[in-house]
C-alpha positions as CSV (number, residue, x, y, z in Angstrom):
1,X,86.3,103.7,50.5
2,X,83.0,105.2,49.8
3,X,84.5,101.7,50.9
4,X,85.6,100.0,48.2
5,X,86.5,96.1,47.8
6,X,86.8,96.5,44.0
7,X,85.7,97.7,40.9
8,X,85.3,97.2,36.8
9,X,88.2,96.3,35.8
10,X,89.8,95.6,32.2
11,X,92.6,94.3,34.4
12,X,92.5,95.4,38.0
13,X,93.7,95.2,41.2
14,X,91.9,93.5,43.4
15,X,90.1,95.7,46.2
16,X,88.1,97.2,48.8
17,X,88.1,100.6,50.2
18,X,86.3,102.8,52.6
19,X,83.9,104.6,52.4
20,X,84.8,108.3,53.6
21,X,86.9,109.5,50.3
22,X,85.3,109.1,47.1
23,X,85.7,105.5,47.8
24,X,87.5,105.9,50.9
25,X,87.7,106.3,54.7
26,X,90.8,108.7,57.3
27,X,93.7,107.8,58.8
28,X,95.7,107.6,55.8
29,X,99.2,109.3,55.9
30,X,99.5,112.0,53.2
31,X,102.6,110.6,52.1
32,X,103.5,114.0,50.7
33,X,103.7,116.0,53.6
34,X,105.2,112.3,55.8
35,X,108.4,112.9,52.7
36,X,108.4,116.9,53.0
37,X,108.9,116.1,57.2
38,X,110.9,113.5,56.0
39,X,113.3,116.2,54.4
40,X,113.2,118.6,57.3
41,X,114.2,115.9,60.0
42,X,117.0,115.3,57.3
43,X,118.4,118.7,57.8
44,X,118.6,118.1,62.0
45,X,121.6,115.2,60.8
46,X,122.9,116.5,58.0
47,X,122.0,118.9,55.0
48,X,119.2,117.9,52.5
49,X,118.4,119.2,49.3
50,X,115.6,119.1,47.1
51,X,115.5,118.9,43.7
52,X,113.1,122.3,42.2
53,X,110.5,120.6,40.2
54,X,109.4,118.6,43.2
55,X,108.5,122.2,44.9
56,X,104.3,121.9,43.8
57,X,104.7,118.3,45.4
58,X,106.6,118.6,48.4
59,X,105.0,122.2,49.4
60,X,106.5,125.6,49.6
61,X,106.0,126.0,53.2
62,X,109.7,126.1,53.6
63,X,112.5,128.4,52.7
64,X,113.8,127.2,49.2
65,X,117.5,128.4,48.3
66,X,118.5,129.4,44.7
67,X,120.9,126.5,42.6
68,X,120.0,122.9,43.3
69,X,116.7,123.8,45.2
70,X,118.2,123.3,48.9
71,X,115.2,123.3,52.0
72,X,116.2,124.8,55.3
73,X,113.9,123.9,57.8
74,X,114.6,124.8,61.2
75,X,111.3,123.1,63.1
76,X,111.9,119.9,65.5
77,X,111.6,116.5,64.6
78,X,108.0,115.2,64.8
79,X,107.7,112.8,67.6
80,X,106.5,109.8,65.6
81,X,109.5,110.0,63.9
82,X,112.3,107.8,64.4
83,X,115.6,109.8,65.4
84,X,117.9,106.8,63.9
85,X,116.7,107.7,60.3
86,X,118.7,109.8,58.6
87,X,117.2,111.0,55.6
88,X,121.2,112.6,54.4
89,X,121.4,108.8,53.4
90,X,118.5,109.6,50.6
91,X,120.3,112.6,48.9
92,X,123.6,110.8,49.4
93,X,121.9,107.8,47.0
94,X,120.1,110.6,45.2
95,X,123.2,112.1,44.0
96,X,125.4,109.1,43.3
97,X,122.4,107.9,40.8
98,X,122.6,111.5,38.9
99,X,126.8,111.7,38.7
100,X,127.6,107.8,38.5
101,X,125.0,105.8,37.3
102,X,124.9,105.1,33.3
103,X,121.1,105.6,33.2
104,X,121.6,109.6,34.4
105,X,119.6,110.5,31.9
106,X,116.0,109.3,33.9
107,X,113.9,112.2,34.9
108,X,114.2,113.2,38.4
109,X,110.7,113.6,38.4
110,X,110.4,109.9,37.8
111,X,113.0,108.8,40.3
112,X,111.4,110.7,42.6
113,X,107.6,108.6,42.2
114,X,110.3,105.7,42.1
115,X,111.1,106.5,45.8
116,X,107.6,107.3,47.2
117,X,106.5,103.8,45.6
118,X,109.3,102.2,47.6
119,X,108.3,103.7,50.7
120,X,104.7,102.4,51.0
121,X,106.1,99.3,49.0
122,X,108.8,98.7,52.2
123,X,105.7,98.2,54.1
124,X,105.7,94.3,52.6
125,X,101.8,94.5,52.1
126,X,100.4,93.8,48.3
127,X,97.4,96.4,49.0
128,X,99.5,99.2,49.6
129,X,100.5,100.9,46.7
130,X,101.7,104.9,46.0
131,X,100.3,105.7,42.4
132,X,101.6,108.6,40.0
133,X,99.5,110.6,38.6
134,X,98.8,108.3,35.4
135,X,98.5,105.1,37.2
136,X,96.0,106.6,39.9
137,X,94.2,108.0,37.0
138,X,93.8,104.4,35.4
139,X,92.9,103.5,38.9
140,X,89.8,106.2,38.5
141,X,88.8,104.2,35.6
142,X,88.2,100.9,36.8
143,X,85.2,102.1,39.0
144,X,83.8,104.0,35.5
145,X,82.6,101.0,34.3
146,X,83.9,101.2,30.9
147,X,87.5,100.6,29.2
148,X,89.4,98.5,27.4
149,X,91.7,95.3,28.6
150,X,90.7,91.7,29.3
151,X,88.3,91.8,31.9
152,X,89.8,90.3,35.0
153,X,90.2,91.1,38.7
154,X,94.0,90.1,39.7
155,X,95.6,90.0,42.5
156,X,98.5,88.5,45.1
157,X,97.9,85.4,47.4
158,X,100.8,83.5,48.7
159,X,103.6,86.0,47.2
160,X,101.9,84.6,43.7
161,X,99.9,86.6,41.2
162,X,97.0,85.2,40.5
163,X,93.5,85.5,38.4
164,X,90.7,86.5,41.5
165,X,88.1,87.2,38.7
166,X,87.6,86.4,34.8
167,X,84.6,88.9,34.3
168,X,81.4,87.0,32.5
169,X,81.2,87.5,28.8
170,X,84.6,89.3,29.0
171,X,88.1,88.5,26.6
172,X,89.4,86.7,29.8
173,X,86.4,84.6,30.5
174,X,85.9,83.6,26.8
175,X,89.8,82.7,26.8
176,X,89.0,80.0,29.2
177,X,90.4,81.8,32.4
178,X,89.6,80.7,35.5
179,X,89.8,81.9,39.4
180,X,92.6,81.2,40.6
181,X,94.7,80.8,37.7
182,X,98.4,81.6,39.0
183,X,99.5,84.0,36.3
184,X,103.6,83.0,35.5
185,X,104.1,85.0,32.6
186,X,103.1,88.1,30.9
187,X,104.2,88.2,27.4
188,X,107.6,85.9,28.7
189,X,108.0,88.0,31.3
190,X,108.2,86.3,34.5
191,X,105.9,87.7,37.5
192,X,108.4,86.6,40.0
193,X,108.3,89.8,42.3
194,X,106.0,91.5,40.0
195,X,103.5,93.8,41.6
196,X,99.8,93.6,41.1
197,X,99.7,97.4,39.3
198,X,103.4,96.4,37.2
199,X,101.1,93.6,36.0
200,X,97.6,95.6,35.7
201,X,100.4,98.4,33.1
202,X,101.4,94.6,31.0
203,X,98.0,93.5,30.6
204,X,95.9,96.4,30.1
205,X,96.1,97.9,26.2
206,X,93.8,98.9,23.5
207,X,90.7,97.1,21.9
208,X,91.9,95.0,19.4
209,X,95.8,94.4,20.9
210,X,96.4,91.1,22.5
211,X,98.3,90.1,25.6
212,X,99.7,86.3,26.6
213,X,99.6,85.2,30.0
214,X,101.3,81.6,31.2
215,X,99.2,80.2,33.6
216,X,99.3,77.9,35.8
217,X,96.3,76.0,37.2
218,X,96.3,73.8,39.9
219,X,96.1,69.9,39.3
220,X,97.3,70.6,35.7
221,X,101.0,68.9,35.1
222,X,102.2,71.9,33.2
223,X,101.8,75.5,32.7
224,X,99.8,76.7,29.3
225,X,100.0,79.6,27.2
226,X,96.5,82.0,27.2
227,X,96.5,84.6,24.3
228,X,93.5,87.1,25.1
229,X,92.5,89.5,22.4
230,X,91.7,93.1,24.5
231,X,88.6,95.0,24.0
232,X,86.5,97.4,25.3
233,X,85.1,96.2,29.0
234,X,81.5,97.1,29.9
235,X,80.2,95.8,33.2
236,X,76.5,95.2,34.0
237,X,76.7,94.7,37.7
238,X,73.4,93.2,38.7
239,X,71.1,91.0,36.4
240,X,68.1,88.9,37.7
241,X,65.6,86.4,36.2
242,X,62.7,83.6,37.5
243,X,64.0,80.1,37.9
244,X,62.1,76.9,37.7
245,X,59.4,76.4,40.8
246,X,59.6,80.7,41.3
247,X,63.2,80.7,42.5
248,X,64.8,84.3,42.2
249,X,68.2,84.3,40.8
250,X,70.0,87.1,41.6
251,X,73.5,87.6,39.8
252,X,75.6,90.3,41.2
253,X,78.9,90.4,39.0
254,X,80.8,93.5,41.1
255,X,79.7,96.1,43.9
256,X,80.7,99.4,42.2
257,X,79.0,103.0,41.6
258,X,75.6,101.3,39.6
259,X,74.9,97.9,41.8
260,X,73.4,99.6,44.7
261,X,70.7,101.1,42.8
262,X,70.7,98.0,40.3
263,X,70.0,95.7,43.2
264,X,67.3,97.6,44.9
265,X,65.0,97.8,41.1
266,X,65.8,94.1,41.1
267,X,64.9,93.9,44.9
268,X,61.6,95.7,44.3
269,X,61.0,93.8,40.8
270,X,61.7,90.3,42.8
271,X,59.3,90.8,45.7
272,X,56.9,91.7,43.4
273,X,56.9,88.0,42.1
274,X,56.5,86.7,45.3
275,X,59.4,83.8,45.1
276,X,59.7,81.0,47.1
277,X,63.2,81.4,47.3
278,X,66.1,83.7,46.3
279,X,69.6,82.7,44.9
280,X,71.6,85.4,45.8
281,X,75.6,84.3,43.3
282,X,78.0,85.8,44.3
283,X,81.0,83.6,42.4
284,X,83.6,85.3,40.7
285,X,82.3,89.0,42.1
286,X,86.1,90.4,43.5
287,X,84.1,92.9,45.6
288,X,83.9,97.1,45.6
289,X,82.2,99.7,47.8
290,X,81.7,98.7,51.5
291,X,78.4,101.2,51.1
292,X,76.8,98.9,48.4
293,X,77.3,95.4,50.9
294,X,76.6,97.0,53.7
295,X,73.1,98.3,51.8
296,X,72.8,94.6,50.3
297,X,73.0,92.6,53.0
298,X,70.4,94.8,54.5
299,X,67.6,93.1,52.8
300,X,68.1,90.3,54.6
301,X,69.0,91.6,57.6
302,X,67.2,94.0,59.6
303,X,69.4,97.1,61.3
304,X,71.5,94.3,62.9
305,X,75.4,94.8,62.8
306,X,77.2,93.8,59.1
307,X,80.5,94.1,59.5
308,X,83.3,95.4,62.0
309,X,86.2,97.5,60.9
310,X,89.3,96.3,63.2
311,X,92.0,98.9,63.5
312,X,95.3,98.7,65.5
313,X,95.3,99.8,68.6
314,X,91.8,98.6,69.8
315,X,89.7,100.7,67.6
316,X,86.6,99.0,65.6
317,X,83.6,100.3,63.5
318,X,80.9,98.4,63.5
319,X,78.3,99.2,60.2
320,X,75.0,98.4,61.0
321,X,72.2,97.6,58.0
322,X,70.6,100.5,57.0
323,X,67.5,99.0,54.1
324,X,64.0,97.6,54.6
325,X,64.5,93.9,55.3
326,X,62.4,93.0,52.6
327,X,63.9,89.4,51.5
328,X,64.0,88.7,55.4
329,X,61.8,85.3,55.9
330,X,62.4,84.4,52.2
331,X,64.4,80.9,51.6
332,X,68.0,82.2,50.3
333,X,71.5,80.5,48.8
334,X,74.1,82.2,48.6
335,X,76.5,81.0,45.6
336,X,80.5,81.4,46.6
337,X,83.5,80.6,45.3
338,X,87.5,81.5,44.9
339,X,86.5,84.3,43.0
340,X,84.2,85.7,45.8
341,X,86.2,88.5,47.4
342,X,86.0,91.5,49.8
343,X,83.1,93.5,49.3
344,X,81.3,89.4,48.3
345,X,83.0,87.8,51.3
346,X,81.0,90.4,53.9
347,X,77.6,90.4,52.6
348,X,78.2,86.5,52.7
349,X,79.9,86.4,55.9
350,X,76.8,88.5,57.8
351,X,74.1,86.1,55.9
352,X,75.9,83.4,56.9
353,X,76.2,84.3,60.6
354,X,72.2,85.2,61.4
355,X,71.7,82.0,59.5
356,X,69.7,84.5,56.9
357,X,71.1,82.0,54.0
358,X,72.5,78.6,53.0
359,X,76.0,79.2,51.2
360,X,76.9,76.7,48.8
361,X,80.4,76.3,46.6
362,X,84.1,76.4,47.7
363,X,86.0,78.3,50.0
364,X,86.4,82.5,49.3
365,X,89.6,84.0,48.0
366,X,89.9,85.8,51.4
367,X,90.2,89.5,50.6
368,X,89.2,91.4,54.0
369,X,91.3,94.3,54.6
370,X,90.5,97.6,54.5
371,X,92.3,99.9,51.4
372,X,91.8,104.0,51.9
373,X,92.9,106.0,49.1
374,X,94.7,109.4,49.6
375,X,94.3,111.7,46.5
376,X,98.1,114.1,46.6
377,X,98.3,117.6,45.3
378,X,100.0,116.5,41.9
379,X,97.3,113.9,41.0
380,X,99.3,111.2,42.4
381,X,97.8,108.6,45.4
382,X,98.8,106.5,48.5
383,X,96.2,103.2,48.8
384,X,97.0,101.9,52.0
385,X,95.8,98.6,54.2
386,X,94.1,100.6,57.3
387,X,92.1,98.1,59.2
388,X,90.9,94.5,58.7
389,X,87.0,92.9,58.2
390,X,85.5,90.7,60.5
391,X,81.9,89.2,60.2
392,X,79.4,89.8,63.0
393,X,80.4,87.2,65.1
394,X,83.9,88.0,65.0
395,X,85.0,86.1,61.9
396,X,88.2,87.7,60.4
397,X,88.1,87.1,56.8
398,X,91.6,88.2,55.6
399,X,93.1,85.2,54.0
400,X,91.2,82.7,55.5
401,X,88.2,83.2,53.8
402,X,84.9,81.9,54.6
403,X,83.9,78.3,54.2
404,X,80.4,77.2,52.5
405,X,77.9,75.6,54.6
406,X,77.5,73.1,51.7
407,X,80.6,72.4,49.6
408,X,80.0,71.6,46.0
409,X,83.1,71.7,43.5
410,X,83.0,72.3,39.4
411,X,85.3,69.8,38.0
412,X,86.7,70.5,34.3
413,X,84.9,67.8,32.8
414,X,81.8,70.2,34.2
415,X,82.6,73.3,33.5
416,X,83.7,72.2,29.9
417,X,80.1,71.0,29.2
418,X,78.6,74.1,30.2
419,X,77.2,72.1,33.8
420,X,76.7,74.5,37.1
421,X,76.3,71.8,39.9
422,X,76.6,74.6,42.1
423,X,73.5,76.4,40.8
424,X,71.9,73.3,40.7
425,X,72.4,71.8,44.3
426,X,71.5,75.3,45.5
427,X,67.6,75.2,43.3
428,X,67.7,71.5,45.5
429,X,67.9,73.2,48.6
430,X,65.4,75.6,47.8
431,X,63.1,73.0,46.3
432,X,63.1,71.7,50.1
């Protein structure tokens, strides 16, 4: 999306989309002509009609009758079309809902985004979403950098909601979130069948309003009760500073719209020091632009293949590095943990295979599918799953994740005294 794994979220979903959109790449359906075929093929079985105000949406390439807004379409069914739908069924519900039902009353305009979010949400996969207009426009804003919420990445793994990323120095964080954290409440609400964005609309509100979420936590006996104040979520992507024996420790906290020119002034600023290593951390970053980790990775790797983009049907991109391999030769550890999605998981993934970097912590979360994003004429979107990552030898990354070369856990007792065993067992290997 401009590939996208993620972005700054107050609470978002997690991501990563392509590149070719404004964070995106093709092949996405525009759902808005698929439903305006959709109603012409209706008329082949049966008549179909179309409520007026959906006219700006749907198109007024057809012939629209006077009354109840009727389409006439005489073309033939498109091929990729199956000829046992019949789209007579949708009216028939359409108009049972608007004589029978005792909430009548609800806009058809609204009912209408209700049935476009159930057809990309038929499709069973927790990245796929249709957005109306005001969603997709808080969507927008996660990738400004600045807004107001908690500050976490969530997401779905296992059919379970779940915390990817508490964002450092954020309300979430300084609750005492944690990666991984199975979210089982919202307010009392249960999240059973709950989407990711139905969660992002509870949790996100203004500065100064506070949200509860029940968490669960594994190895904990019992669920506990998190009350996060909101406020106003800034993110600094990419911070840097000289460790002990002239290690470079690079933190990079998300890959949105400022890391990429964040990380090459740190780059430059780094070299310049001449370390004798580099910690590249990478914990707790749920991902963002493909551009920005194709353009990281490329510091360490020169022109060689990052990642491949796997599509159905046999069809794969390969992205090659594109930088000055200027950290290439320079000692590196790359910090990972649950937290460490998408956009993290493939600059990790290509260190890891051209043995460019040592990576140290716990398993990834496993995000690595592709998301495009369709804008639609009325300022709604369709984010759909188009292809899947795989590292450059072949790796597939979705749900599996990638394992650490050295594994090094944070217990409780750890992370409540403020310890980083992680941090420190990768300044051991460096020390080498």
């Amino acid at each position: 999306m401009e590939q996208q794994s993620t972005s700054s979220p107050a609470v978002s979903k997690c991501p990563f989309w392509h590149r070719k959109f404004t964070y995106c790449v093709l092949l996405v359906i525009i759902l808005g002509a698929t439903f305006y075929t959709g109603l012409s093929v209706g008329n082949s079985w049966g008549q179909t009609s179309v409520p007026t105000p959906f006219k700006a949406i749907l198109g007024e390439t057809k012939q629209v009758n006077p009354g109840y807004g009727e389409v006439q379409d005489t073309e033939k069914i498109p091929a990729y079309l199956s000829k046992d739908v019949n789209f007579k069924l949708f009216w028939d519900v359409w108009q049972l809902v608007q004589k029978e039902s005792v909430n009548k009353d609800t806009p058809d305009i609204k009912l209408f985004y209700g049935a476009l979010s159930g057809i990309v949400g038929a499709l069973g996969d927790p990245y796929s979403v249709y957005f109306d207009p005001e969603t997709y426009k808080k969507f927008n804003e996660d990738l400004s950098g600045s807004f107001d919420g908690i500050g976490a990445e969530i997401g779905i793994k296992n059919e379970q909601l779940i915390i990817v990323t508490p964002l450092e120095g954020n309300p979430a964080a300084k609750a005492g979130l944690l990666a991984g954290d199975k979210i089982i409440e919202i307010d009392g609400k249960s999240t059973v069948g709950m989407s990711v964005d139905a969660a992002v609309d509870r949790i996100r509100g203004l500065k100064g309003t506070k949200v509860t979420l029940t968490i669960y936590r594994d190895g904990d006996s019992d669920t506990k009760k998190i009350e996060i104040t909101r406020d106003t979520i800034t993110i600094q992507s990419v911070k840097w500073e000289i460790k002990n024996n002239n290690i470079a420790y690079i933190k990079v906290s998300h890959f949105n719209r400022d890391t990429e020119s964040g990380f090459a002034n740190a780059v430059n600023e780094v070299i310049a020091k001449k370390p004798k290593g580099i910690i590249l951390d990478l914990r707790n970053n749920p991902g963002g632009f493909l551009d920005t980790a194709i353009q990281m990775a490329g510091y360490w790797i020169d022109g060689k293949p990052v990642v491949t983009e796997s599509y159905s049907e046999d069809k794969k991109d390969v992205y090659k590095a594109r930088t000055p391999a200027q950290f290439a030769g320079i000692k590196t550890v790359v910090l990972v943990n649950e937290g460490s999605a998408s956009a993290s998981e493939i600059v990790a993934g290509a260190l890891q295979d051209y043995k460019a970097a040592t990576l140290v912590g716990v398993k990834t979360f496993g995000k690595g599918s592709v998301q495009d994003v369709k804008e639609l004429s009325d300022g709604s979107a369709v984010k759909l799953t188009i292809a899947k990552w795989l590292t450059p030898n072949g790796r597939s990354i979705s749900e599996k994740g990638i394992d650490p070369d050295i594994e090094v856990k944070i217990t409780s007792e750890e992370r409540e005294a403020k310890k980083d065993p992680q941090l420190d067992r990768a300044l051991q290997e460096l020390a080498k």
